[in-house]
Structure formats: structure tokens, C-alpha cells
C-alpha positions in Angstrom: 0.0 0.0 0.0 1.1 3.5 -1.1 2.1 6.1 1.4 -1.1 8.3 0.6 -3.3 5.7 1.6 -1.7 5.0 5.2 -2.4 8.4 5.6 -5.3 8.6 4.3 -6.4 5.2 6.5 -4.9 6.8 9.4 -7.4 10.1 9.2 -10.2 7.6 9.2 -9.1 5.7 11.9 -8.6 8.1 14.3 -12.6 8.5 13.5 -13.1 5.0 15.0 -13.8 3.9 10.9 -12.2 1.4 8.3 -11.0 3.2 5.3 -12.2 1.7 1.7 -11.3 5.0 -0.8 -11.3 8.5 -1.4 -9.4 11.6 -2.7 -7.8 14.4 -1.1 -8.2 18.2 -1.4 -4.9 20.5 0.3 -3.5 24.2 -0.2 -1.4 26.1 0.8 -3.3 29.1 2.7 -2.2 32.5 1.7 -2.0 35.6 4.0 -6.0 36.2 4.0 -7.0 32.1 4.4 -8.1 31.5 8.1 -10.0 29.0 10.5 -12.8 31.6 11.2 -12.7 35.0 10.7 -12.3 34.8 7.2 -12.1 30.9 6.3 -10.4 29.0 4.0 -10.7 30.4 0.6 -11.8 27.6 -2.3 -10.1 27.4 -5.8 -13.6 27.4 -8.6 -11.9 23.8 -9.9 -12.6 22.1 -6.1 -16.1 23.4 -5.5 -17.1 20.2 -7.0 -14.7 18.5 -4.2 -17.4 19.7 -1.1 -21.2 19.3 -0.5 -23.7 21.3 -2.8 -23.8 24.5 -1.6 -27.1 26.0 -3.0 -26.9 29.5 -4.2 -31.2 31.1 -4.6 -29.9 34.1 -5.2 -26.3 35.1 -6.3 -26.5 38.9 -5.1 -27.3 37.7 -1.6 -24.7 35.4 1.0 -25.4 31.9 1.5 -24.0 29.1 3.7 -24.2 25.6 4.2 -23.3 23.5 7.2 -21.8 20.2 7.0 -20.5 17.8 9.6 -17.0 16.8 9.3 -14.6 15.0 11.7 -11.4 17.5 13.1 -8.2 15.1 12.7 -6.2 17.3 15.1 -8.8 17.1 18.2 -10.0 14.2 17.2 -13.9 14.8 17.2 -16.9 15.2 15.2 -17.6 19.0 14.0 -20.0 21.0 11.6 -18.0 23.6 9.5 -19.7 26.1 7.0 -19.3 26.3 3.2 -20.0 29.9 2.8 -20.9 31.9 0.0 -19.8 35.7 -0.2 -21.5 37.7 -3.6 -19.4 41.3 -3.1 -16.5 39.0 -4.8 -17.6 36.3 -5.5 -15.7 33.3 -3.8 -16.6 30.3 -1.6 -14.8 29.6 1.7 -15.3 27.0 4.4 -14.8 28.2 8.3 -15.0 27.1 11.8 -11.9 24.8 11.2 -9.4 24.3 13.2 -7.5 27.0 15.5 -4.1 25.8 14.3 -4.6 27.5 11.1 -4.7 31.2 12.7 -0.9 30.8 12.7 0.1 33.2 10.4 3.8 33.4 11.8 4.4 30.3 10.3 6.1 30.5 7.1 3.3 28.0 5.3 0.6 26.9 6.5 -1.2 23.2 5.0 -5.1 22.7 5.2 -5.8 18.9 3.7 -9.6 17.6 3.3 -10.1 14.0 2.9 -13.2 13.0 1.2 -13.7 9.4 2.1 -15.9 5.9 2.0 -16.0 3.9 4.9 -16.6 0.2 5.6 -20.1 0.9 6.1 -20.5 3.0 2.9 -20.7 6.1 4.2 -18.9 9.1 2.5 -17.6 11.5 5.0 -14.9 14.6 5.4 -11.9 14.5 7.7 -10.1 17.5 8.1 -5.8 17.9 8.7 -3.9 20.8 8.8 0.0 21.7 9.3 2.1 24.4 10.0 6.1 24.7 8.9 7.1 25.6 12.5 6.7 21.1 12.5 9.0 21.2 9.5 10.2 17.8 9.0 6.5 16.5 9.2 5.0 19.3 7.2 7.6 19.0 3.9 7.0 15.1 4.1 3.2 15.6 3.9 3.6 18.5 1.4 6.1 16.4 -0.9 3.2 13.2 -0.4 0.4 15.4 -1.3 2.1 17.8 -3.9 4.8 16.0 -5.7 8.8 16.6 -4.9 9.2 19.1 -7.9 6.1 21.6 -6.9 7.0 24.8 -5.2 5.1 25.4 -1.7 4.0 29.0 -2.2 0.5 30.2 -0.8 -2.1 29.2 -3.0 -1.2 26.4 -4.8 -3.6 23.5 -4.5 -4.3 19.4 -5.4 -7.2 17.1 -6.4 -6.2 13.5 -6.2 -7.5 10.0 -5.5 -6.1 8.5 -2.7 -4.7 5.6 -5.0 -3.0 7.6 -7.6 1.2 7.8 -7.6 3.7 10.3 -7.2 3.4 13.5 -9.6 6.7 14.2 -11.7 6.8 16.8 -13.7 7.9 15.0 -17.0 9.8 17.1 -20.1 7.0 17.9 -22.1 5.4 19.7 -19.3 8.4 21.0 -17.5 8.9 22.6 -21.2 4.9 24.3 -21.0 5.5 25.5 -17.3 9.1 27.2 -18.6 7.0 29.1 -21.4 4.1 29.6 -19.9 6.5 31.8 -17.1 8.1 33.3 -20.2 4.9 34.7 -21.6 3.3 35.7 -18.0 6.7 37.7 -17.6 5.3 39.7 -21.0 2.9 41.4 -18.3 -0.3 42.7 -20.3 -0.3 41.3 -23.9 -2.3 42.6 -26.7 -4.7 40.3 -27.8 -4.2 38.8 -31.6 -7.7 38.0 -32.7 -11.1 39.6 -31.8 -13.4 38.4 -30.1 -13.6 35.4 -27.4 -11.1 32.8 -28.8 -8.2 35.7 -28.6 -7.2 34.6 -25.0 -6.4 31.2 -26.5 -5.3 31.9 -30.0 -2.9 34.5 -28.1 -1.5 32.7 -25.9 -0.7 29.8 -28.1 0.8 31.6 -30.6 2.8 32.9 -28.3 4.1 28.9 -27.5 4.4 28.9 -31.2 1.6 26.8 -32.0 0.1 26.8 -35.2 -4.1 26.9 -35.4 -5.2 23.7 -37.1 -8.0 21.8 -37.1 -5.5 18.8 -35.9 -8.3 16.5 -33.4 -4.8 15.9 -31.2 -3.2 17.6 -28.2 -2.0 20.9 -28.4 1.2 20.7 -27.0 3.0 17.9 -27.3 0.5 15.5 -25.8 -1.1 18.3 -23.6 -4.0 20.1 -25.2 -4.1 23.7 -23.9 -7.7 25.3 -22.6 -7.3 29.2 -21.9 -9.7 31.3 -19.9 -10.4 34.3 -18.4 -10.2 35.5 -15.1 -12.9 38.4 -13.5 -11.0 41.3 -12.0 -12.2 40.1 -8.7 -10.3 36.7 -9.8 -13.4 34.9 -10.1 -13.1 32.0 -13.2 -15.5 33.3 -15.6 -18.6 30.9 -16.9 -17.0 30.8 -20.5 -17.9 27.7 -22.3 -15.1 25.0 -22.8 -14.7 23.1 -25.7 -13.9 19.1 -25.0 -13.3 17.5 -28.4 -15.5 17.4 -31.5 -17.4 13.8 -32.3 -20.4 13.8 -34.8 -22.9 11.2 -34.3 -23.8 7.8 -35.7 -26.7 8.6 -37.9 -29.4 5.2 -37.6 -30.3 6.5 -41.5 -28.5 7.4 -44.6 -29.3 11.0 -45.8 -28.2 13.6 -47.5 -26.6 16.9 -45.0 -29.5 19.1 -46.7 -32.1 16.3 -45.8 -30.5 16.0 -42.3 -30.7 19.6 -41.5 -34.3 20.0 -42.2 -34.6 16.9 -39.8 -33.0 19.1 -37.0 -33.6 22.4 -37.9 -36.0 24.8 -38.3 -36.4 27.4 -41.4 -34.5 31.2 -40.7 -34.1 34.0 -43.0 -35.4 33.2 -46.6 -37.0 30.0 -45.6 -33.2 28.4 -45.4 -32.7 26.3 -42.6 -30.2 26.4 -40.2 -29.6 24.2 -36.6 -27.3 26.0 -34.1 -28.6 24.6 -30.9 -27.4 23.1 -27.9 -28.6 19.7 -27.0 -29.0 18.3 -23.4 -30.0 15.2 -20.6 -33.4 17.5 -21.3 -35.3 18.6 -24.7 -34.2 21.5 -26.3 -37.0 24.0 -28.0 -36.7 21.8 -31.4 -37.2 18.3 -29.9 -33.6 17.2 -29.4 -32.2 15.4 -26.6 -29.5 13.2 -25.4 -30.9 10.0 -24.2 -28.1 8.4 -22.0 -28.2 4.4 -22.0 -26.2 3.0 -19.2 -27.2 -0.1 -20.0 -26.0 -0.1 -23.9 -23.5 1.9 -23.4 -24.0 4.6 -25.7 -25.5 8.1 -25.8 -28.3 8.5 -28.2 -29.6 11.7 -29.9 -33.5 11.9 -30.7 -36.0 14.1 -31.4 -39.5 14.0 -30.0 -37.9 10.5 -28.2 -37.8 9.2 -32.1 -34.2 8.1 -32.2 -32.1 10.1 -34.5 -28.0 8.9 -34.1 -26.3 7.5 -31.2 -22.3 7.9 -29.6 -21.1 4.5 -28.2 -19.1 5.1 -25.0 -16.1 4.0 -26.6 -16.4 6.9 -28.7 -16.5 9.4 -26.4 -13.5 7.8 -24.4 -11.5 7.5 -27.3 -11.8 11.3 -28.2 -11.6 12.0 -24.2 -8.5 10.4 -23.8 -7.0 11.7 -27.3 -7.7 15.7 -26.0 -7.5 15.6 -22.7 -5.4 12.4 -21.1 -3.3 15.4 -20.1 -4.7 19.1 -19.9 -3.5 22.6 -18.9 -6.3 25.2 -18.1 -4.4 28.6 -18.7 -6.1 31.2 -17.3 -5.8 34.9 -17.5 -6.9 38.2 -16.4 -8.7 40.6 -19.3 -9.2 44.2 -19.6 -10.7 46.1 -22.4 -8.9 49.6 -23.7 -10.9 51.9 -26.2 -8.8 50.6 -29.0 -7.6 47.0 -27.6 -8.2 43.9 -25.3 -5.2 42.8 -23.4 -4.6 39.6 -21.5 -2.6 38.9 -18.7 -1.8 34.9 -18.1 -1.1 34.5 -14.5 -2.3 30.4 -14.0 -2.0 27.3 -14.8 -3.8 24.2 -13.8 -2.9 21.1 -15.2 -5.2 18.2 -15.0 -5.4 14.4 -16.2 -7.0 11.1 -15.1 -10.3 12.4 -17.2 -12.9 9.4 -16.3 -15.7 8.3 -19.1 -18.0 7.8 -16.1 -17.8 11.2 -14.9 -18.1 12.9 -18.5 -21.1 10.3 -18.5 -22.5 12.1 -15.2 -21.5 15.6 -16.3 -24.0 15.1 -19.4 -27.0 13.8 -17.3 -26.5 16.8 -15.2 -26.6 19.1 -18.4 -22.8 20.4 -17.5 -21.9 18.9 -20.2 -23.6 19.6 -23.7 -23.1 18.8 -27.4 -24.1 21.7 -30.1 -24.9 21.5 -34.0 -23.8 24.6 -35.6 -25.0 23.9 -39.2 -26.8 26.4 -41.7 -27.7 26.1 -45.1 -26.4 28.2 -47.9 -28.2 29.7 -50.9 -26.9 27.7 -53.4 -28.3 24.5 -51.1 -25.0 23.5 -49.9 -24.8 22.9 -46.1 -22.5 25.0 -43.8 -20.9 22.9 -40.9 -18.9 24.5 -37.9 -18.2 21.1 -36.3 -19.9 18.6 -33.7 -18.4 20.2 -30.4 -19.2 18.6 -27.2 -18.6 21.5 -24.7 -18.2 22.3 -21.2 -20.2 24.7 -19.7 -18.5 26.0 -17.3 -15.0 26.0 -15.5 -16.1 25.2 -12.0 -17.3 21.2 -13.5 -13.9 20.6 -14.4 -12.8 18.7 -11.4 -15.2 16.4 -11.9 -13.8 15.5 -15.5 -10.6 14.9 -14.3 -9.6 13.2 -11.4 -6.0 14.8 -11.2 -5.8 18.6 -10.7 -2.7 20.8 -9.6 -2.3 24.2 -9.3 1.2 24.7 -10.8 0.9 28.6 -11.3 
């Protein structure tokens, strides 16, 4: 057995329970992260990580109590998941006392998120200071890695049974230009519109646009976003990978589109719609069937085309075995916009079953973007399966680490 999962064994034994699996959550706290007064402050990618923490109306506070078991008094507690709209963040208090320590050089908040003999899923809180230094760099290198740099702020997301992170050459190489082009400062951005922060940035890396369905960078595909001033990860959609349906008929693209669409301008018909778990204002749904394995599209339940699994893990694992979600702040001039890349997360593990559960939970969507021409020919953008927001990606990927 690995050394994480001692540890984590040991933080559910000191709650009197036998430890079956989980995955961890730690950071670094920075100058403003407390036990109370403040709380801990958590990273959009982790939300995910914690119980739901319902938000009626996001220009008003909210907070929800879970119980939660204090490794370092050893007893049963209920902390809050709080909700603060002037910024907005999320940020979970009435930990432990120990973290109020801000003479400590670092300070090391870990959440376990665990399943018991019993089947119960429960949190169990740890935290460390660097005055125990020995014992706080071992649990910082088990947690983090041996090549991360402990500076406040950095986080993880990992299963308790995955290995030791190395930083291997192809994203050693990234991280050394990503630090290149955030030492630019504010950049001009290249292209208008919302596909500059990318197309930016990775021309920057020297990255040619292409409509290549592989990684961007040598095995890592590269997912840019922006930041709000208040450092809030925006709602931007990410694209995943393209994959067009299995069609159950033959047809012709014209015939297909007036299957799908509807009639616009000039009685030509055009299908730019998003398709959920739900159906859309034209009919379309995805119907997910555990049971055959497969995703089908239908209209009006009449089934239309279907995605094996397989598919969709094939095309998973081909863009995003390895991903690193650049993010940046923007600001808007009279005459420019300007980016300025200050993050990086990079991410892998990505798990069929939880891109599965993200589409029944309408995070993630597929889109037609198709219109028909005058001359009867058909105008397609692609079969993107997207995203829709930032804050879902932790529960893609299993692996997450705040590198930047």
C-alpha cells in the first residue's frame, strides 16, 4: 500500500472507521485564508470536491453546514461552506484554530473525502504548520509532488490511490514558457473576439491553429480562460473535443438539416442549438443508456443517431489524457483587449463515467452549428461537445494541480 493511503487510512481511523477509498483536497493558505474569521478560501476547480452548496440568489450570501470530523482534536464538527456575492468566492470556516498561525512560514489545510466500511462518505479535516518542518515537507512532498514549489495558493485534487506526480519534459517545457509569456505582463490580444485569450496565448508557445483532433502541445491540449478582476473564473464555455454522431439513416446533410432544424431567414434552414440530458425547444435530446452503453440523440424520443461510449473515451482520452487550463486576467482599452496569463492548472485522469454524469447533469452539452447556404449547400462549424462552465472541471478529471 502506497504512502497516501496509510495516511489517508490513518485520518479515518482516528474517527473509530475502516477506510475503503477516497481523494484528497490540500492548499497552501495565503495571508488572507483562516480557521474563522475569514475561512479558507476555495479554488472554482474544487467546488465540486465539497457538499452542494445551494446559491437562490447570487447577489445575496449563503451558507451551508456540513458535519465533518477535526483530525487534530480528534472529534466530530460541523464547519460552514460559505458563499460571499461582493467578490464572489466560496470559503469554508470554523476549522481548526491551528490554522490562525500566520507566523508560520506555510501553513497546509488537507480535506479528505472518504468511504467507509459501512458506505458512508464523509470529510476529515488535517492541517499543518512549517514551524513542524520535518513533518510538514513530508506531507507537502506526499500530497504535492517533490518538484512543486510550496508558495500560498497552490492547491491538489487526487485519488487517494493515484502515484507520485513528476513533472515530466513535455510539461516541464509548457511550465518554462508559460513563465516566459506571463513575464510579458499585459499582452495585446491577436484576434477579436472570445477565442483571442487562446489563440494569443498559443501563438505565443508557437503553436500553429489547425484543425488537428490531437493535443495541443505535445501531448497536452491547452484550454485558456479568463479571469474576472475580482479573480473569479468566468462561466466561458469549454470546448472538450469534437465527435459527430452515428446517424441510424443514410441521408443527405440538406435532408438531415431539415430533420434538425428549423427554417431562418429566406426560408433556409439552419440548426445552431445546444442539446442536453433535457429537450431543447426543437425536440432534441441526449438519451443516456447506461445499459447499452451509448448516448443516443433523438427528437420528440424518435431516435435520430447515437455515440457509443467508446467513442467518447476515445476522443476523451486523445484531447484531454493530459490538460493545462491557462487562465488569465482581461481588460478592455478603447482601441484593444489585453490579457494577462497569470495560472495554470494542469489536469489528467479524465474518467468516461464522470463525462457520462456531467452530461446527465446538463454540464456537459453537445451543439450542431450547421446552416444552409443559398446555393443548397450545407455550412458545418463542427460537432463540439462543450463544457459549460470552468467550476465542472474537477469532476472530469480526477487529477488537478495548481502549478501557477
Amino acid at each position: 500500500m502506497s504512502k497516501l493511503f496509510h495516511y489517508a487510512r490513518s485520518l479515518v481511523t482516528k474517527a473509530q472507521k475502516t477506510f475503503v477509498s477516497g481523494e484528497f483536497f490540500a492548499k497552501i493558505l495565503m495571508r488572507n485564508d483562516d480557521s474563522g474569521r475569514h475561512g479558507v478560501l476555495i479554488p472554482s476547480d474544487a467546488y465540486s470536491f465539497f457538499p452542494d452548496l445551494p446559491i437562490p440568489d447570487p447577489a445575496s450570501n449563503a451558507t451551508q453546514e456540513f458535519a465533518a470530523f477535526n483530525a487534530i482534536s480528534s472529534r466530530r464538527v460541523t464547519v460552514a461552506y460559505k458563499y460571499y456575492e461582493r467578490y464572489p468566492e466560496r470559503r469554508i470556516t470554523r476549522l481548526d484554530p491551528l490554522l490562525n498561525d500566520i507566523s508560520s512560514h506555510s501553513r497546509l489545510i488537507v480535506v479528505l473525502r472518504a468511504k467507509d466500511k459501512e458506505g458512508n462518505t464523509d470529510y476529515y479535516f488535517d492541517c499543518l504548520n512549517s514551524t513542524e518542518e520535518t513533518r510538514f515537507n513530508e506531507l507537502f512532498t506526499l500530497l504535492f509532488g517533490s518538484e512543486v514549489a510550496c508558495v500560498p495558493g497552490c492547491f491538489v485534487v487526487r485519488p487517494v490511490d493515484s502515484g507520485s506526480f513528476l513533472v515530466d519534459a513535455p510539461l516541464g517545457e509548457l511550465l518554462k514558457k508559460f513563465d516566459e509569456v506571463k513575464g510579458y505582463g499585459w499582452i495585446d490580444s491577436m484576434r477579436a473576439g472570445d477565442t483571442g485569450i487562446g489563440y494569443t496565448f498559443e501563438t505565443l508557445l508557437g503553436i500553429k491553429e489547425n484543425n488537428d483532433q490531437k493535443a495541443d502541445f505535445k501531448g497536452i491540449e491547452i484550454k485558456c480562460k479568463a479571469l474576472s478582476l475580482q479573480g473569479n473564473s468566468s462561466s466561458t464555455k469549454i470546448n472538450l473535443f469534437q465527435a459527430g454522431p452515428n446517424w441510424i439513416t443514410k441521408a443527405s446533410t440538406r435532408d438531415r438539416i431539415r430533420t434538425i432544424g428549423k427554417p431562418g431567414k429566406g426560408g433556409l434552414y439552419i440548426c445552431y442549438s445546444q442539446v442536453t440530458a433535457n429537450p431543447n425547444n426543437l425536440g432534441l435530446l441526449l438519451a443516456i443508456l447506461e445499459s447499452e452503453n451509448k448516448i443516443d440523440l433523438r427528437k420528440n424520443e424518435d431516435p435520430l443517431a447515437y455515440w457509443p461510449f467508446q467513442q467518447l473515451e476515445t476522443r476523451l482520452a486523445e484531447k484531454h489524457s493530459r490538460t493545462a487550463f491557462v487562465k488569465a486576467r482581461k481588460r478592455n482599452t478603447k482601441t484593444k483587449t489585453q490579457f494577462l496569463y497569470e495560472e495554470l492548472v494542469y489536469c489528467d485522469r479524465p474518467s468516461i463515467q464522470r463525462f457520462i454524469d456531467l452530461v446527465a447533469r446538463r454540464n456537459i452539452v453537445f451543439e450542431f452549428t450547421m446552416s444552409e447556404k443559398p446555393d443548397g449547400t450545407i455550412r458545418n462549424h463542427g460537432y463540439p461537445w462543450r463544457l459549460l462552465s470552468a467550476e465542472f472541471l474537477d469532476q472530469l478529471f480526477s487529477f488537478q494541480i495548481k502549478l501557477r
